[in-house]
C-alpha positions as CSV (number, residue, x, y, z in Angstrom):
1,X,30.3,72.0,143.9
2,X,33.6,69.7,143.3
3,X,35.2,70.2,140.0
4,X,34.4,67.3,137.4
5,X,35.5,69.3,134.1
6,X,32.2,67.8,132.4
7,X,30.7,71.2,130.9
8,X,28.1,72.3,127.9
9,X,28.0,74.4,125.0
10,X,25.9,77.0,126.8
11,X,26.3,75.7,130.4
12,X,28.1,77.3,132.8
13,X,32.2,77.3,133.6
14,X,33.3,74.7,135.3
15,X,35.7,76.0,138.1
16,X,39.0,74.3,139.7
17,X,40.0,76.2,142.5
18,X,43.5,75.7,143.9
19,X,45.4,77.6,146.6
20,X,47.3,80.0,143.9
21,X,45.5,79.7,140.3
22,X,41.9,79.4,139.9
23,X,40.9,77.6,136.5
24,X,37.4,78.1,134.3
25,X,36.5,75.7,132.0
26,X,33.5,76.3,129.2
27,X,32.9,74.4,126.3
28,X,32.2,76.8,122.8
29,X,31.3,76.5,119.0
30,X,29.9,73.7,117.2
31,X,33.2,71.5,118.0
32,X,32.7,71.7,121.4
33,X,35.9,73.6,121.8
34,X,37.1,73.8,125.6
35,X,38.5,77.4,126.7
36,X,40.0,77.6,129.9
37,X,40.7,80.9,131.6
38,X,43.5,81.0,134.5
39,X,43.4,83.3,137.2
40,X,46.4,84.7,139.6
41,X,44.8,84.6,142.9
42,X,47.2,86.9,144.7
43,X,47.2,89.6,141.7
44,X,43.9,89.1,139.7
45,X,45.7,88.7,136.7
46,X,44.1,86.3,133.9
47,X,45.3,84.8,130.9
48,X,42.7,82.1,128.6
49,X,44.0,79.3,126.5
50,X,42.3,79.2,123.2
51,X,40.0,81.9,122.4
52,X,38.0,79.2,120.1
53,X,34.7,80.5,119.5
54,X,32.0,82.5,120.8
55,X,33.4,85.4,121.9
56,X,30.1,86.8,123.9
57,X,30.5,83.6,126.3
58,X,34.4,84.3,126.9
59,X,33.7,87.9,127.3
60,X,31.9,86.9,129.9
61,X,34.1,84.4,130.9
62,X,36.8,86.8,131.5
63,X,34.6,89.5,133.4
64,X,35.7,93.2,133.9
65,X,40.0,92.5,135.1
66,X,40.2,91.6,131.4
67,X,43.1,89.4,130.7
68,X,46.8,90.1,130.5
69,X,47.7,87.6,127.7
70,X,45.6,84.8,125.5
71,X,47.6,81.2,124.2
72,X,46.7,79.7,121.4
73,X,47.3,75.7,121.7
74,X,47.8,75.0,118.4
75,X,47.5,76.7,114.7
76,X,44.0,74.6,113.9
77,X,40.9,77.0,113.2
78,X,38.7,75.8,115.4
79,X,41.0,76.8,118.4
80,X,41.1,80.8,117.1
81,X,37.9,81.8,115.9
82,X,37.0,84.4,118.3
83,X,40.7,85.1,119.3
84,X,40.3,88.8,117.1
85,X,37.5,89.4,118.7
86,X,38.9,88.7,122.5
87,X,42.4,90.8,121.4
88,X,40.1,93.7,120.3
89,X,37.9,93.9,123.1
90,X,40.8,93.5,125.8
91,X,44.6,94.2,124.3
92,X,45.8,91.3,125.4
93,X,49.4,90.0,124.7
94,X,49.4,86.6,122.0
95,X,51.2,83.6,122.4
96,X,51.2,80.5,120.6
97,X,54.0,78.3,119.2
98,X,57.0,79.2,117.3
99,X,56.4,76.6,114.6
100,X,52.4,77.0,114.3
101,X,52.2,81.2,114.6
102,X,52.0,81.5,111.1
103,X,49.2,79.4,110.9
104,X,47.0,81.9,113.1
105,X,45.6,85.0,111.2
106,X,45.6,87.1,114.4
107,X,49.5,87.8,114.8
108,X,51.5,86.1,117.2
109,X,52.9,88.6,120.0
110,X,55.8,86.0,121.9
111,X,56.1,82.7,119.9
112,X,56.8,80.1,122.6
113,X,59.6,77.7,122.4
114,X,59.9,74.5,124.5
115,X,60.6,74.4,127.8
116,X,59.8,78.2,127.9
117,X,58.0,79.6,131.2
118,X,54.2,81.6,130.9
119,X,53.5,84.1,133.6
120,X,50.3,84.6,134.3
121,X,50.9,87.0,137.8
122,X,52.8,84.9,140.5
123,X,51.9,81.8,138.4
124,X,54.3,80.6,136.2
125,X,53.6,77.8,133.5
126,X,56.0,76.4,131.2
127,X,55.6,75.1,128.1
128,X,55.6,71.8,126.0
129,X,56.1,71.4,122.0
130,X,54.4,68.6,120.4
131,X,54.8,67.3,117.0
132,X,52.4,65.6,115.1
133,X,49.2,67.0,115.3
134,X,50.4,69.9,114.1
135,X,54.3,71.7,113.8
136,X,53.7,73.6,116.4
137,X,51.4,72.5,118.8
138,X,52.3,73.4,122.5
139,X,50.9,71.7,125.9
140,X,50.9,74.0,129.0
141,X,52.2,72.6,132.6
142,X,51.6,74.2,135.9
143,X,53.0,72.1,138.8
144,X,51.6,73.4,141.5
145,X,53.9,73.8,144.8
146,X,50.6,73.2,147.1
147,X,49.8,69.8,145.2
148,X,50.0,67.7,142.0
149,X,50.9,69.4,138.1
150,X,48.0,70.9,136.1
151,X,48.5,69.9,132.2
152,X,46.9,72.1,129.2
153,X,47.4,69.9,125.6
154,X,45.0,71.2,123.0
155,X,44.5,68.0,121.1
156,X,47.6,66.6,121.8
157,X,46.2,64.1,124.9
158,X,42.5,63.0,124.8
159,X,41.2,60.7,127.3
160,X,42.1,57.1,125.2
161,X,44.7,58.9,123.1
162,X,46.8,61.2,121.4
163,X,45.7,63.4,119.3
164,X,44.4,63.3,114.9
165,X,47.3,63.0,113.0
166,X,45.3,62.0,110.0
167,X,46.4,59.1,108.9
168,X,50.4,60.0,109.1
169,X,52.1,57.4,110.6
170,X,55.1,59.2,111.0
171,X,53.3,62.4,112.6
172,X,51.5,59.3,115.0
173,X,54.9,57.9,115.9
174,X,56.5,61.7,116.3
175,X,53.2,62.5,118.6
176,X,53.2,59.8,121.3
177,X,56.8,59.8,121.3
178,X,56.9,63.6,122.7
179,X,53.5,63.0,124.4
180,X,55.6,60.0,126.3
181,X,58.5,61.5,126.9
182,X,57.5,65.4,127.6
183,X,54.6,64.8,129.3
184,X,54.5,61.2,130.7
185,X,58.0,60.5,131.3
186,X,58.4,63.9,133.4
187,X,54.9,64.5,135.1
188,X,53.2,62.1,137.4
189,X,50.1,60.2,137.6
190,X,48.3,62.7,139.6
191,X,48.7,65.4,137.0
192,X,45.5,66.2,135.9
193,X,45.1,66.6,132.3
194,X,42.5,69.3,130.8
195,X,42.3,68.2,126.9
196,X,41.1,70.9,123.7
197,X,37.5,69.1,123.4
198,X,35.5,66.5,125.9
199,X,36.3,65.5,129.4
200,X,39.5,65.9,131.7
201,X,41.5,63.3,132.9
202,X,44.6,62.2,134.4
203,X,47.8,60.8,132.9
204,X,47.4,57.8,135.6
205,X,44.4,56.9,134.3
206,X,45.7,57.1,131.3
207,X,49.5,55.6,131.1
208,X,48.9,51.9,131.3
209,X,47.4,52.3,127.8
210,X,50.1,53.7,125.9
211,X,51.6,50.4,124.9
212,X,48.2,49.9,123.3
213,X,47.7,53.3,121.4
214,X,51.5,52.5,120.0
215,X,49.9,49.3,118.6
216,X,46.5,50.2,117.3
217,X,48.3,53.4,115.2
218,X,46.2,55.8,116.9
């Protein structure tokens, strides 16, 4: 079956398969929470982005190679609830952003800066800091060398927006300003956005509405 990214609390993983990296996608907890779990096809090695709830479903997610590291997106509770329970049960390495790690109970192994590069095995990712939704929020970019870029943002990029900054216009303006210039000023339309919560999308489908989120506030 193609990948669509549309997936269930309780449904199966939705998987993206591309020449090098493989990519899972489950929805968890009673925010609908995406996870996504990466996998190195030349080595095996995994690494999820936000263990957010339900640890039994990840578990399974993850299988019996375990995973080599898990990224928290942003310091928000409903990204981290089962992120103890995923550490405990497989010793993986934690990364999250410099400026949101003290926000996460479960301690922060490599706080990430911007522009910094992920390894998951022969994969490498780098990563994006994003200000507004929170201090610290990061965004995760693999440009694949067999085809168009790959973008992780939490709940920084929605389909029809950035993210919450609840009600802060400054945090708004500080958000689509990075989300413009980190992501959509460097990235093209083709890269394929997989968002914290709901359905995937592009930045092409996306960028001729920026003008309008800058207006509306939101």
């Amino acid at each position: 079956m193609p990948y669509t990214g549309t997936v269930q609390v309780g449904g199966p993983a939705d998987v993206h398969e591309l020449r090098d990296l493989m990519i899972s996608k489950v929805a968890v907890g009673p925010m609908d929470n995406n996870a996504y779990l990466l996998r190195c096809r030349a080595t095996g090695q995994q690494l999820l982005i936000d263990a957010a709830n339900d640890a039994g479903t990840l578990m399974e997610l993850i299988g019996g190679d375990g995973i080599a590291s898990v990224v928290t997106t942003h310091r928000h509770g409903d990204h981290w609830q089962a992120l103890a329970e995923v550490v405990d049960a497989t010793g993986a390495r934690t990364y999250a952003g410099r400026y949101d790690a003290e926000g996460i109970p479960v301690p922060t192994d490599v706080p990430v800066e911007d522009g910094e590069p992920l390894r998951v095995g022969e994969v490498e990712l780098t990563a994006r800091h994003l200000v507004g939704h929170t201090p610290g929020s990061i965004a995760l970019v693999y440009d694949d060398p067999h085809g168009h870029p790959h973008l992780f943002t939490g709940d920084c990029l929605f389909p029809g927006g950035v993210g919450n900054t609840f009600g802060d216009a400054a945090n708004f303006v500080r958000l689509l300003d990075d989300v413009e210039h980190k992501l959509f000023g460097q990235l093209p339309d083709e890269t394929w956005v997989y968002p914290g919560h709901g359905s995937d999308t592009t930045l092409g489908a996306e960028r001729p509405r920026l003008g309008e989120w800058r207006e509306r506030g939101w």
